[in-house]
C-alpha positions in Angstrom: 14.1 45.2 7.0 16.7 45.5 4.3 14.6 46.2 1.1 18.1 45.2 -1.1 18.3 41.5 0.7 14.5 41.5 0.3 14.6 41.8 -3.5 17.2 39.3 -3.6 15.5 36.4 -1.4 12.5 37.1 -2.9 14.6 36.5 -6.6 16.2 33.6 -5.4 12.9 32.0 -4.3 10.9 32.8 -7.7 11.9 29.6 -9.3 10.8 27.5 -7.1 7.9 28.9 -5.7 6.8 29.3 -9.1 7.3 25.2 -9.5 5.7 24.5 -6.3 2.7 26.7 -7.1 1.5 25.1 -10.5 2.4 21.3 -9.0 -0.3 22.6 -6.2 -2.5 24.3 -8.8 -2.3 21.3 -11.1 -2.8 18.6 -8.3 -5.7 20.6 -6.3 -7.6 20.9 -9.9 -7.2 17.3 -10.3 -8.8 16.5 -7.5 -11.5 19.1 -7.3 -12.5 17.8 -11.1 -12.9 14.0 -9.6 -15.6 15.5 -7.0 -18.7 15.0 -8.9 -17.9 11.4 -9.7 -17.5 10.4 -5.7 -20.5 13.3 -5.1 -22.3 10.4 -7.5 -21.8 8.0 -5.5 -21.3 9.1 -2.3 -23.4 6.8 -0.4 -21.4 3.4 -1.3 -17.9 5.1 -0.5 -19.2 6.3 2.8 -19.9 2.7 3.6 -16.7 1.5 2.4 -15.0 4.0 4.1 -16.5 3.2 7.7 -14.9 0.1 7.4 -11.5 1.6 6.9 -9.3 1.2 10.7 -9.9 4.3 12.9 -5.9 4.8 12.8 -6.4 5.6 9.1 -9.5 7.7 9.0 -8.0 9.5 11.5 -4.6 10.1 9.4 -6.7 11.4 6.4 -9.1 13.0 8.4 -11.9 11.1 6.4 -15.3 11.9 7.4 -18.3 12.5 5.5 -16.6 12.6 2.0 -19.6 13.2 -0.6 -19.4 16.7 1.1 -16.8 19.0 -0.9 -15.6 20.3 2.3 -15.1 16.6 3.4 -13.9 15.2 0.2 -11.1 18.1 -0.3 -10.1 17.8 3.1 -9.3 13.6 2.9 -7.7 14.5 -0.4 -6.4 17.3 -0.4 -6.2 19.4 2.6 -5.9 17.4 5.4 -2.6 15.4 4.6 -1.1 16.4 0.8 -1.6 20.1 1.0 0.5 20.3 4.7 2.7 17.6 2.9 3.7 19.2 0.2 4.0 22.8 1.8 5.6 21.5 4.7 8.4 20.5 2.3 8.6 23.7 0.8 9.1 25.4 3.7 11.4 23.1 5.5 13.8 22.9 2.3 13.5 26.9 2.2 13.5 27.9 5.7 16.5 25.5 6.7 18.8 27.2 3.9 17.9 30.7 5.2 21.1 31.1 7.2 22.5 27.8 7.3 23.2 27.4 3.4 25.2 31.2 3.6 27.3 28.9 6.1 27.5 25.6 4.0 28.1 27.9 0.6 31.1 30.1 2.2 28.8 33.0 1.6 27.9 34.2 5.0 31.0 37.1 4.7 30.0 38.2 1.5 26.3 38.0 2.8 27.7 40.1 5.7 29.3 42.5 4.1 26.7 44.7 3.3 26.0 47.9 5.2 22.9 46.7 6.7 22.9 45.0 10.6 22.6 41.3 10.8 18.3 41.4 12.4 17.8 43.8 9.0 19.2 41.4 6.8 17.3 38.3 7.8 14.1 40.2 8.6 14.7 40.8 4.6 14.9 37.1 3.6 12.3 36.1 6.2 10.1 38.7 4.5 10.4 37.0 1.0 10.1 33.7 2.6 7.2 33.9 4.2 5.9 35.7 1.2 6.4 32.7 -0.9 4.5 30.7 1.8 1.3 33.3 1.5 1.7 33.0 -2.1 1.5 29.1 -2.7 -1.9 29.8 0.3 -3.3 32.2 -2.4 -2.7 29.4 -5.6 -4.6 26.8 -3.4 -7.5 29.0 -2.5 -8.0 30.2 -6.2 -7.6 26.8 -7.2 -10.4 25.5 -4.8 -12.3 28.8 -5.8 -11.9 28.2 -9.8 -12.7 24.4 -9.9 -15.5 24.3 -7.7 -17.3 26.8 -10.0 -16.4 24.1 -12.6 -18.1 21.5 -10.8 -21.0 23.3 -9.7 -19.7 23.9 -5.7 -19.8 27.3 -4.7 -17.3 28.1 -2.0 -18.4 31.2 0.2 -15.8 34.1 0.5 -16.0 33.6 4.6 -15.2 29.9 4.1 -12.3 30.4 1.5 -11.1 33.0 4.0 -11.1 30.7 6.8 -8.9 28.1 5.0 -6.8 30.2 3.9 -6.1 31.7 7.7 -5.5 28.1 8.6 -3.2 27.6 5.2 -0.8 30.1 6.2 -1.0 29.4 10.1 0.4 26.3 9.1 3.3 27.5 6.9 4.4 30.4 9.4 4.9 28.1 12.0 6.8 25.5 10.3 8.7 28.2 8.5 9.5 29.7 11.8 11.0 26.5 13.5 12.7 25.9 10.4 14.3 29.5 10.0 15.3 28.9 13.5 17.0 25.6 13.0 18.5 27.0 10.2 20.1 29.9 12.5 21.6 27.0 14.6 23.1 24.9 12.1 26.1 25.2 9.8 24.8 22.5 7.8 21.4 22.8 5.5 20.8 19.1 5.5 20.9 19.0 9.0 18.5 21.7 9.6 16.3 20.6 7.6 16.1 17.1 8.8 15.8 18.5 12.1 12.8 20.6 10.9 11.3 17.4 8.8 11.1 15.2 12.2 9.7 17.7 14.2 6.7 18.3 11.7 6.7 14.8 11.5 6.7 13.8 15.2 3.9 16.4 15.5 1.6 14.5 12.9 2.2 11.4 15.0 1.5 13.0 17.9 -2.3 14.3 16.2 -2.7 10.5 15.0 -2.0 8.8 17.9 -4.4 11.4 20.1 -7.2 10.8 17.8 -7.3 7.4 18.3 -8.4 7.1 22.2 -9.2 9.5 24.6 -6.8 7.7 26.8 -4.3 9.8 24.3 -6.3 12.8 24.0 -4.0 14.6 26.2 -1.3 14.4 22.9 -3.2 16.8 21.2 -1.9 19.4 23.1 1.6 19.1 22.4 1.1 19.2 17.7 0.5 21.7 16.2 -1.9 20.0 13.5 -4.4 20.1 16.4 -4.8 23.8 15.3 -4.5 22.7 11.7 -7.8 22.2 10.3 -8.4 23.8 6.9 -11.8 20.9 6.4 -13.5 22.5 8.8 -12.7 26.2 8.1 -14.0 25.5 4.8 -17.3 23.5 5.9 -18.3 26.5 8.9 -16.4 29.3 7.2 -14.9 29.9 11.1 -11.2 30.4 12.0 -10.3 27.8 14.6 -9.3 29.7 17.8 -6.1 27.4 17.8 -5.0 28.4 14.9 -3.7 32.1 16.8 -1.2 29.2 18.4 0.3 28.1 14.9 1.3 31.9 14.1 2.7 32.6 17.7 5.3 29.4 17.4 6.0 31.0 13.5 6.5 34.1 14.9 8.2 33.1 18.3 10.7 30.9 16.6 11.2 33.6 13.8 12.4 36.0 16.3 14.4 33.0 18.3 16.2 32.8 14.9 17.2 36.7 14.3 18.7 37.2 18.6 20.3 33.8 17.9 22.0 34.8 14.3 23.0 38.2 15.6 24.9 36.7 18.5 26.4 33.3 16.8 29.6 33.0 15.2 28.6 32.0 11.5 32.2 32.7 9.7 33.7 29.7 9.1 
């Protein structure tokens, strides 16, 4: 790993992952404060919430929320966390090589006495650094407002989620360091990163909603994704080993592809 293109990935990120951290902080606290007003009156939101279409239940991953496992997951966890994230590291990953392209940068990029896997090992590093540090805001936000409210989270359980958390960012990251290695264009790896996430939450809907497309589920990777119910059991889904072999997989795809391509324009 070069240490030099480490420091200056990890610069160039600060910024942002600093934004992205307190609009996470600042959302998740939100929401963690409303608990003890739907805790209140859990029993009548259940019961308006059964009557909601299985299609959208299924999106939010609603199930019993007057739990604040339940309730953090349909609000927070489930669909804006992954959102919000996922956009993060699609925006970030996809400019990882392509953007040196776009920019007219690659040569000066290049030019360092370092080889090409050391360089992007470097910026990988500080990428998926900023991934693990926007896992760590959400967990001490979840940590620090349900001791406001009165919810004790147990260390196993915080643990747990945050496994899942960062499953979840290293394998979009990697797909979208790898499309990024492909392209010559940051828009276009990035779309190509967006619709893939996207097709995969589809994919988790639509298998949800009959077991006549149950089989669906094995081809998204939000099967594995399930930080509600690491934080209910405090247990690591096994699929979740899956989400960091595609991060990883497509991480190296990205560094054998950039060392053989053509990137100067």
């Amino acid at each position: 790993m070069s240490v030099v293109m480490l420091r200056r990935a990890a610069a160039d990120l600060r910024r942002t992952t600093l934004w992205y951290a307190l609009g996470l902080a600042l959302y998740g606290m939100l929401i963690v404060l409303y608990f003890p007003t739907v805790r209140d009156n859990g029993e009548q939101l259940n019961e308006y919430l059964a009557s909601f279409p299985e299609a959208l239940r299924a999106a939010f991953g609603i199930e019993d929320i007057t739990s604040f496992a339940g309730f953090l997951g349909a609000e927070f966890l489930n669909l804006i966390w992954p959102l919000i994230v996922g956009t993060f590291v699609v925006m970030t990953g996809a400019g990882l090589v392509a953007q040196e392209i776009e920019r007219g940068t690659v040569e000066f990029w290049l030019s360092v006495p370092e080889t090409r896997a050391r360089l992007l090992v470097g910026k990988l590093g500080a990428f998926f650094s900023a991934g693990a540090v926007l896992v760590l805001v959400t967990l001490l936000t979840l940590e620090i407002g349900g001791a406001i409210v009165g919810e004790s989270i147990a260390p196993r359980a915080l643990l747990a989620t945050g496994v899942v958390l960062l499953g979840y960012s290293v394998a979009v990251g990697g797909y979208a360091a790898l499309f990024s290695a492909l392209s010559n264009d940051r828009g276009r790896a990035a779309g190509l990163a967006a619709a893939l996430t996207l097709g995969f939450y589809l994919l988790w809907v639509l298998s949800s909603l009959s077991e006549r497309w149950d089989w669906l589920r094995y081809l998204t990777i939000f099967t594995a994704f399930d930080p509600q119910g690491a934080l209910g059991s405090g247990v690591v889904p096994a699929g979740v080993v899956s989400l960091f072999a595609i991060g990883i997989g497509a991480s190296i795809a990205a560094l054998v592809v950039f060392q053989r391509r053509d990137v100067i324009r």
